[in-house]
Structure formats: C-alpha cells, structure tokens
C-alpha positions in Angstrom: 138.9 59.2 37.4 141.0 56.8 39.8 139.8 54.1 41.5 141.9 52.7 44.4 141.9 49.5 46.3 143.5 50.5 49.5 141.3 52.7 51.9 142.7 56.4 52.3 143.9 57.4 55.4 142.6 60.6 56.6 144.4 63.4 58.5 142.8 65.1 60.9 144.2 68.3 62.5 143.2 68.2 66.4 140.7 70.8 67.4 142.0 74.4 68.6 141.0 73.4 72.3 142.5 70.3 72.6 146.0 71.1 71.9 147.0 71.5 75.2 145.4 75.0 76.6 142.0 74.9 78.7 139.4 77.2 76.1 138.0 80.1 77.9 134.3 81.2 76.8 134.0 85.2 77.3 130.3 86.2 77.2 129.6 89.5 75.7 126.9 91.8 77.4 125.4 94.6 75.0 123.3 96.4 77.7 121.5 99.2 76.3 122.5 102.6 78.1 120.5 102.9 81.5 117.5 105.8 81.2 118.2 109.2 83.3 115.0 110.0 83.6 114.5 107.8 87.4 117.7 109.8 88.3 114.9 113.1 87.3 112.6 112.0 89.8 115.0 111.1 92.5 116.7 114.9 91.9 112.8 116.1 92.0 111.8 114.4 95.0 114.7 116.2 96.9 114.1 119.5 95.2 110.1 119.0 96.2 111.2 119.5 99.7 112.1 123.0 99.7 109.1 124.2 98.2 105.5 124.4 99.6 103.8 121.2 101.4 101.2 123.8 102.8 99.7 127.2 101.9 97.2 129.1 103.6 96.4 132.5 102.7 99.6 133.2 101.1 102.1 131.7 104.2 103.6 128.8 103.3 105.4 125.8 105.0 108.1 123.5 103.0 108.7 120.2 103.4 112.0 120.8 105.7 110.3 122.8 107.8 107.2 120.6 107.9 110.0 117.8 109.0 111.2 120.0 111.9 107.7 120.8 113.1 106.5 117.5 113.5 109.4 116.4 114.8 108.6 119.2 117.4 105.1 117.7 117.8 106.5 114.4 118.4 108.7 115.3 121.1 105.9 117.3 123.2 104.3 114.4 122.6 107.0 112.2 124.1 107.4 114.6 127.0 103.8 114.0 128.0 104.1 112.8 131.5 100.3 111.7 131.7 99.8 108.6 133.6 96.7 107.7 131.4 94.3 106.8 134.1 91.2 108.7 132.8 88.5 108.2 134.1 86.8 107.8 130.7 83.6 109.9 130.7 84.3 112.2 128.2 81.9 112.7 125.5 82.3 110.2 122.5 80.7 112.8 119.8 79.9 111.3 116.8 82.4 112.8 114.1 81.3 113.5 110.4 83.1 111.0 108.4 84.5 114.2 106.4 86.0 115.3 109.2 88.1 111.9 109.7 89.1 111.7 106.2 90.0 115.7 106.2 92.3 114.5 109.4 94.0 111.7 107.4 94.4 113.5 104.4 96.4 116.5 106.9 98.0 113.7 108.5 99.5 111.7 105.1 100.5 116.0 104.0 102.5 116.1 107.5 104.0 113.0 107.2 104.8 113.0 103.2 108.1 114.6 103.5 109.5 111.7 105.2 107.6 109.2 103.1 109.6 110.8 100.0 112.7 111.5 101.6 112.6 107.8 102.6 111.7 107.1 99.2 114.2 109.0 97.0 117.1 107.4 99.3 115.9 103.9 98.8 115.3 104.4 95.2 118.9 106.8 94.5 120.3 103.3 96.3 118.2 100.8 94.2 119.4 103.3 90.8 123.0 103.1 92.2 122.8 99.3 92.2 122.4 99.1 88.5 118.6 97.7 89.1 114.9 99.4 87.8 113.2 101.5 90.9 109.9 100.7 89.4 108.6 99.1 92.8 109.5 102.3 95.0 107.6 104.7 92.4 104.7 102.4 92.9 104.4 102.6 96.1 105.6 106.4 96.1 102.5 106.7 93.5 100.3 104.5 95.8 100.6 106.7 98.4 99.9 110.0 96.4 96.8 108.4 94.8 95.5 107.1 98.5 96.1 110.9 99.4 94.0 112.2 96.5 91.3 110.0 97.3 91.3 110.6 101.2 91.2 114.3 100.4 88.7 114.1 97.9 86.3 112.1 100.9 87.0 114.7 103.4 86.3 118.2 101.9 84.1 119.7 104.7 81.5 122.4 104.2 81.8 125.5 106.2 78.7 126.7 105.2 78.7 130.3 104.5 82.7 129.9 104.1 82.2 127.4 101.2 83.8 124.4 101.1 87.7 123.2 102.3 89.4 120.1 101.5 93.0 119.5 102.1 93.3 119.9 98.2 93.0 124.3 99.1 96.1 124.1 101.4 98.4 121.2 99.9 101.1 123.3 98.5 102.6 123.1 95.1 105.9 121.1 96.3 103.5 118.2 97.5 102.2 117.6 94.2 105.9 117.9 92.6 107.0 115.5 95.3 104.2 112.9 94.7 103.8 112.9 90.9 107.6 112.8 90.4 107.2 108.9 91.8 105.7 108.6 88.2 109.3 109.0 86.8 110.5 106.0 88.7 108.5 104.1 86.6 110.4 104.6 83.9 113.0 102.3 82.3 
C-alpha cells in the first residue's frame, strides 16, 4: 500500500462525439408485418359485385348491372321536363309503415353497389397508405346492420301469398359485399 502526497492527475479520454464529428442517432423501427386479411375484404367487396344484389324467382341482377340500371333511372329522372306546378289534390293515402321501411330497405339494396364500390376504393387507398381501414369497415358495417334492421321493419304480409321482406329477394352477393366490411376491421 502507497500513500502519496501529491494529488493524481487523471486522464480522461474525450467522449466519441466530441472529437470533432456531429453524432447521428438512427432510430430503429421493428414494425410487425401488416395483416392481409383488410386486403381479403377489399378483393371481396369487388368480387361481391358480380354476383347477385337481387333474386326473384330464379332471375337475378348483379351489382354491375344494378349500377347501370339506376343509373338509367337517374337519367329518366333528369330528363323529366315537368314544370312542377301541381295543383296538389292528389290523395295523401296513409301508407303502412311496412311499406316505407320495405321501400328503404329496396332503396339502401339499389344503392349498395356504389356504397361498397365507394368503400373498397377509399379503404384499398387508406391500406395503400400504410394506415388501419378500421373506420371504413365501420361504417361499411353500419350500413349493412341499418339495412338488416330496415328490412327486418318492413316485411309486408300479402296475405294469402305469405309474407315478403327484402330479406326474399337480396341476393347472395349483397350479403358477401356487406359482411366482408367485417374484415376491415381487422389489424
């Protein structure tokens, strides 16, 4: 054991990032691999469309065709010189509320092709973007849930013909379509 009077001097070595270069900090990302499966719905919706939106007694519309025929009903409509000046007395009928709800539920079957058209394009851009599509198969579910509802509401009795509800002529690529939103949801 030594004992010393005079203090020690110390050395230090100067730190790696002050000898002269600027220090870089690199950030590593492990991202777990993105799920397929939103990708599934997206290829699902699009495939929905050539099968049947509507069936009745064994004819069947898809959802391409549906497109081109309410586009055709839009345009007679838009052709419709009428100058709207009715006189008004035409009879205001009460309407079964089945009846209205039958009418929206044929209405949200019509227009569904676009909604999921719409739909897989916003959400195959959303996917491309790197981010989740969870919001757009929400609303895509939304819509098919408010439809099963509204159909359920307006199944009308025909009396001796039994009962319809848009449920017996809602095609099976309507319900692919729809429930394939459900795939959106996940990550």
């Amino acid at each position: 054991y030594v004992q010393t009077t005079q203090p020690m001097e110390q050395l230090q070595q100067p730190a790696p990032q002050m000898m002269g270069g600027q220090q870089q900090v690199v950030y590593v990302n492990q991202e777990k691999p993105k799920s397929k499966v939103p990708w599934v719905a997206v290829a699902l919706i699009i495939v929905s469309l050539f099968l049947p939106y509507i069936s009745f007694f064994g004819e069947s519309v898809s959802g391409f065709e549906m497109m081109g025929v309410v586009g055709e009903i839009a345009d007679m409509g838009s052709d419709d010189s009428g100058d709207g000046s009715g006189d008004g007395s035409g009879d205001s009928a009460d309407v079964p509320i089945e009846f209205v709800f039958f009418g929206i539920a044929a209405l949200m079957v019509g227009l569904s092709p676009f909604v999921f058209l719409i739909s897989a394009i916003i959400s195959s851009i959303v996917l491309g973007s790197g981010k989740s599509p969870k919001v757009m198969g929400i609303l895509h579910l939304g819509y098919a849930i408010i439809f099963l509802i509204v159909a359920a509401i307006g199944t009308i009795d025909a009396g001796i013909l039994g009962s319809w509800s848009m449920y017996d002529l809602t095609g099976f690529g309507f319900y692919v379509g729809a429930f394939a939103s459900g795939l959106l949801l996940v990550e």
